[in-house]
N, C-alpha and C positions, 0 to 999 in steps of 0.2 A: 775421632775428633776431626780427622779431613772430614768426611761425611757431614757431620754436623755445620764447620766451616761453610763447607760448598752447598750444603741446604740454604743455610744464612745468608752469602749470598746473591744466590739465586730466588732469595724472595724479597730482599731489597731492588736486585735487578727489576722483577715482576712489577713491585711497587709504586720503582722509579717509572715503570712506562704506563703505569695507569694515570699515575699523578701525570704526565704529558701529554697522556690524551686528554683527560679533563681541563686541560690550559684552552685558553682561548687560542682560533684558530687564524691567524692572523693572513692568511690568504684571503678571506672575502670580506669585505666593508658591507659587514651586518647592519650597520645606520642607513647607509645609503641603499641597499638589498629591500629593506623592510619600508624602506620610502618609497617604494615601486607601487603601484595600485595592483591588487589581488586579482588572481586571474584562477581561469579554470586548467585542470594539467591534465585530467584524465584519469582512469585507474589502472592504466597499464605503469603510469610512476610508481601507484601508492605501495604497487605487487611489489615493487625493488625492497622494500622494506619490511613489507605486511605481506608477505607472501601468504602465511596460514587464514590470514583474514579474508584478502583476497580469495580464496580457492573456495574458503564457505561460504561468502557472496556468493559466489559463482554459481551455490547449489540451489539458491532463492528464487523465488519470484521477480522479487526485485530486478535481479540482473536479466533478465529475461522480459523486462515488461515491454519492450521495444527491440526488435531483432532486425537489424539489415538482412534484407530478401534477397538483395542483389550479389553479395559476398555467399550466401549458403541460403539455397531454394527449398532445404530441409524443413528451415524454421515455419516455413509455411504448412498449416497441420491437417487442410483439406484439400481433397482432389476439384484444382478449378475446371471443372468443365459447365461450360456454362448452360448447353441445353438442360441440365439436369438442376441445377441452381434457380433455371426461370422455374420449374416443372414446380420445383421446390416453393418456390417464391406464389407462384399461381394459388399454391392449395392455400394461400391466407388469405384470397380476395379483398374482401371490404377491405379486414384489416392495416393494409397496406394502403401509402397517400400515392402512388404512384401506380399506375397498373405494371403488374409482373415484366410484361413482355417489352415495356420502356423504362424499366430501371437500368442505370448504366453498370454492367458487371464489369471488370478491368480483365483483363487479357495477362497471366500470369505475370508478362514480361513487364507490365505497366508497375507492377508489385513493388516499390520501394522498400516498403517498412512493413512492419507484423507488429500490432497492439497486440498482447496477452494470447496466451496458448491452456491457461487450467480450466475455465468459466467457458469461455468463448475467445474468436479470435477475430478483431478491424484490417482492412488492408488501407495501407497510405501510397497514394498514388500522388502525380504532381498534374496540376492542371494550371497553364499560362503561368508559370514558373510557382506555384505554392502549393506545398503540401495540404491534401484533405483528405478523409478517410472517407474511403468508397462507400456508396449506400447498399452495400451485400455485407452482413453478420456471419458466420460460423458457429453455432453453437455445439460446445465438446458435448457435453452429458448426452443431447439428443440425436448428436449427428446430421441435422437440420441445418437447412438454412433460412435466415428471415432478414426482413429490411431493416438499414441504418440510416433516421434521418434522410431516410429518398425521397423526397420533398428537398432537401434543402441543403443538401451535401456539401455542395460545393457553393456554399453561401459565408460556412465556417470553418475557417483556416486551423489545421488540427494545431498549429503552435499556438494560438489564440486561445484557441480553447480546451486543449488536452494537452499540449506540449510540455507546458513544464512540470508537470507528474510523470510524464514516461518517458521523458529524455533530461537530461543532465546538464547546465548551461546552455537555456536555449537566449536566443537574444532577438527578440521582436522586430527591432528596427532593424536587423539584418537580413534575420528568417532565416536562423542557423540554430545548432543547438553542437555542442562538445561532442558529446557520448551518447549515446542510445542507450534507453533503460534507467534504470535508480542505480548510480554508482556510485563512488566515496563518497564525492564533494556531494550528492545530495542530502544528505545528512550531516556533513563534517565541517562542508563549507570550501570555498574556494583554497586549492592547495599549495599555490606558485611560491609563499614563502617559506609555508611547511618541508615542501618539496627541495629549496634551494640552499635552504639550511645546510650546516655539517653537522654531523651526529655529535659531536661535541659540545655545539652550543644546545645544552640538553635544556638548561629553562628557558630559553629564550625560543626553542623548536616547539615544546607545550600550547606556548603563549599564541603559535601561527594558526592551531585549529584549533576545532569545536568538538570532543570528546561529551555526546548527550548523554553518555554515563555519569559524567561530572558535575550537568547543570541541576537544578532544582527542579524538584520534579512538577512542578505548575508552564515552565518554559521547556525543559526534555521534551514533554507530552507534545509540547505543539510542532516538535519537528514531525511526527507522526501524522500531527491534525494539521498539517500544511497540504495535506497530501488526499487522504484521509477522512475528505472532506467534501461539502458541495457548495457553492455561493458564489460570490463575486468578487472580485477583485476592486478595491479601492482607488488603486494608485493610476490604472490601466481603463480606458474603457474597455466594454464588451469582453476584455478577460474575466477566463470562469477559473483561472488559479490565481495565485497569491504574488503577482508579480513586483518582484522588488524583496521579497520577504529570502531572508539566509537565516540557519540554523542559529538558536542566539537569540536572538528579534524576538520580538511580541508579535507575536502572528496576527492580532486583532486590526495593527493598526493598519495592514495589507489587504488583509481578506473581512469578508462577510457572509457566517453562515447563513442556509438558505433553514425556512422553519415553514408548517404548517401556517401560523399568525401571520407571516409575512403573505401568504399568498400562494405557496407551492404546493397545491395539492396533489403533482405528479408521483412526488419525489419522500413526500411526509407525509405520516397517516395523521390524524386530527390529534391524537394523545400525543405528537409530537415522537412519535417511533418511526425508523426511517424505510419507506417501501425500497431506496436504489441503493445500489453496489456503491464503494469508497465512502460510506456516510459513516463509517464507525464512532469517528470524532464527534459528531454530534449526539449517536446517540449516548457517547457513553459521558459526554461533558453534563448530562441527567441522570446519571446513575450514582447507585452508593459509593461504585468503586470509586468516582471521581471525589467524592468527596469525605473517602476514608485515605485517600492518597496510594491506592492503586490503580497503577498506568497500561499503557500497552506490552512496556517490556518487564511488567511482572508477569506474564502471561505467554507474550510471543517474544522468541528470541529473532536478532537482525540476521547474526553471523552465528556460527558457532563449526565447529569441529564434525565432519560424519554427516553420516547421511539424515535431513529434517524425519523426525518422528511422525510428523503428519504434515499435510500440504500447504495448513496456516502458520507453521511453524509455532506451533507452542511447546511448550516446556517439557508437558506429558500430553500421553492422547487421551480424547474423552474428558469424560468427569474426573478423571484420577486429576486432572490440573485440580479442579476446584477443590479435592479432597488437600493439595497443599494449601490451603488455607482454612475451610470449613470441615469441622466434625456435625458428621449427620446425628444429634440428640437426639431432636423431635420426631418421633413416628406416629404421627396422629394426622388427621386430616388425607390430604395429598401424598404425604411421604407416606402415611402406613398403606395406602393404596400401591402406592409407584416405588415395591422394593426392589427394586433394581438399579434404583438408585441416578437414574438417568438424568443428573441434574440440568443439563445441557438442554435437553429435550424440552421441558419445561422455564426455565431459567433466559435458553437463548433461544425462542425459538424460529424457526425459518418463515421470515414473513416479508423478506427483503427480497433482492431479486437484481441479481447478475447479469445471467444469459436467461434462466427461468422462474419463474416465477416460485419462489419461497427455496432460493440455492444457496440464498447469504444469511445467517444468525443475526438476529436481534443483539444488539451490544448494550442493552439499558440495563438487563440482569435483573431482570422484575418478571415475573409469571404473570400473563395475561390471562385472565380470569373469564370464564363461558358470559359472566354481567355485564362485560367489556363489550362484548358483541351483539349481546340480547339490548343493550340500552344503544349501541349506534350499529347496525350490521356492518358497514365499514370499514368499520376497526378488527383487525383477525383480535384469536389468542389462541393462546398455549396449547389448547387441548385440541384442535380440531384437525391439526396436521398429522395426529394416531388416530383420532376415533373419528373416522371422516364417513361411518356407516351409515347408510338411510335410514338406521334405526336408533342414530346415536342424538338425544333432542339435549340442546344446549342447557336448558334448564334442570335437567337430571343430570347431568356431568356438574353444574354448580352448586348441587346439594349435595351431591356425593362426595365430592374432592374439597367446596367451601362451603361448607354450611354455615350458616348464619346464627 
């Protein structure tokens, strides 16, 4: 009966101190806290709390899309030595708007900042006090080096025009930016109340961020497509992000995608499929997925647990993703051809371009057809990135895979 006694208790005692921690915390004036204007904190706060989220951040792209040079010369992924960069630069002749031997290469020490390390890799140098990305490229897969904008490098202020994709509160009229890279607040949104909050006020700490697991998947999506993306900015002249636009927001009414119809033959092939890197958002805002209500993070995860399964971070590698959703029925046509089942290969295929040329998938999710090609040359498809033989004729690959 003691026993029982002192169990009883000891779990009214338990009860009594949960019931006082969920009381309102009457050290901080939450009215006037929450009356402050929203600021940016960093993601070395958000780790106080989110540590495990934090740590799988960490193993992303994301967290890495922007590295200080200065603090760790590691991050930088090739050997600068410059005789060997012109040597490099020369074998492109024409291609190049500036001749090899007067492009400016920066001198390691010059190195600020490191744009992306998986594709390729920019260096950010400061010239008369503003950041601009050198016109010398890296490219990883080839080990090459080629030019960036050497013509005009230092015309475009890289916070104008790439900053707030690859750094974290940047603020124009300053010419600063928080954090380097995609950290909390770029997706979550500015954290100073979130942050100042006590664990206590649990709804009222909800209510301070932006959880895009929460929102509707038509505005989720656009935290992706803020980014994700290529056009212009509305609110800013000459910016090419979405300046003004935070997690939440209608991203339309900030930014404006770039299209074939407008004008951008660089960037969009005529079918409206995207030739450059970060377009996903557009092309997939024309696909089925978009409008059967599958998004980015049905597919790619942000954060998670362990080491990413693949370097785009999706869910599974390969076609096994697509096999969580689609059962392969039909084996007639293409599919009785293609048992291997490569849905990827055909479905997404590499026509877009990174650091090289066909590095990045197509995100429309549509097979481009040998007809696609044979009625405008222009426009790649599906099949010619395997069967690319001198004896393989467009028109026998689209009687064989689509007969009519």
């Amino acid at each position: 009966m003691r026993i029982i006694g002192f169990v009883s208790l000891f779990a009214i005692f338990v009860i009594a101190m949960i019931l006082a921690a969920c009381g309102a915390d009457t050290g901080i004036d939450m009215e006037a806290l929450l009356s402050r204007p929203k600021e940016f904190v960093g993601s070395d706060n958000c780790k106080m709390c989110h540590l495990e989220h934090y740590d799988s951040w960490r193993m992303t792209q994301h967290s890495r899309m922007t590295e200080d040079a200065q603090k760790n010369r590691d991050v930088i992924i090739a050997d600068f030595d410059e005789q060997h960069i012109r040597k490099e630069l020369a074998k492109l002749g024409d291609a190049l708007k500036v001749p090899a031997d007067k492009i400016y290469v920066p001198a390691i020490e010059e190195i600020l900042y490191t744009n992306g390390s998986q594709w390729k890799q920019n260096y950010i140098v400061k010239k008369n006090g503003i950041l601009y990305v050198a016109p010398v490229q890296y490219n990883v897969d080839t080990h090459t080096w080629v030019g960036y904008n050497e013509d005009k490098w230092d015309e475009e202020p890289w916070l104008l025009k790439c900053g707030g994709c690859h750094a974290t509160g940047v603020d124009l009229e300053k010419g600063t930016f928080v954090e380097a890279g995609v950290s909390c607040e770029a997706c979550h949104g500015k954290g100073s109340h979130h942050a100042a909050l006590p664990k206590t006020a649990v709804f009222e700490k909800r209510l301070t961020i932006i959880n895009p697991a929460k929102l509707t998947m038509g505005v989720a999506v656009q935290v992706c497509g803020s980014c994700h993306n290529r056009g212009i900015a509305t609110k800013v002249k000459d910016a090419a992000w979405p300046v003004g636009y935070a997690p939440g927001r209608s991203l339309e009414i900030y930014y404006r995608s770039t299209s074939f119809a407008a004008g951008d033959v660089k960037n969009v092939y005529a079918n409206e499929f995207s030739k450059g890197h970060h377009q996903q958002y557009i092309d997939w805002s024309q696909s089925i997925h978009a409008q059967e209500g599958v998004t980015c993070t049905s597919c790619h995860y942000v954060h998670q647990l362990g080491m990413p399964p693949t370097r785009s971070q999706t869910r599974s590698s390969g076609s096994q993703q697509c096999f969580e959703c689609h059962v392969l029925l039909n084996k007639a046509g293409a599919h009785a051809i293609h048992s291997f089942a490569n849905c990827i290969g055909c479905h997404m295929p590499r026509i877009a371009k990174s650091a090289e040329s066909g590095d990045i998938h197509s995100h429309v999710f549509k097979v481009l057809i040998p007809k696609d090609t044979i009625d405008n040359p222009v426009i790649p498809n599906s099949c010619t990135p395997c069967h690319k033989h001198k004896n393989d004729v467009l028109a026998d690959l689209q009687e064989a895979a689509f007969p009519e």
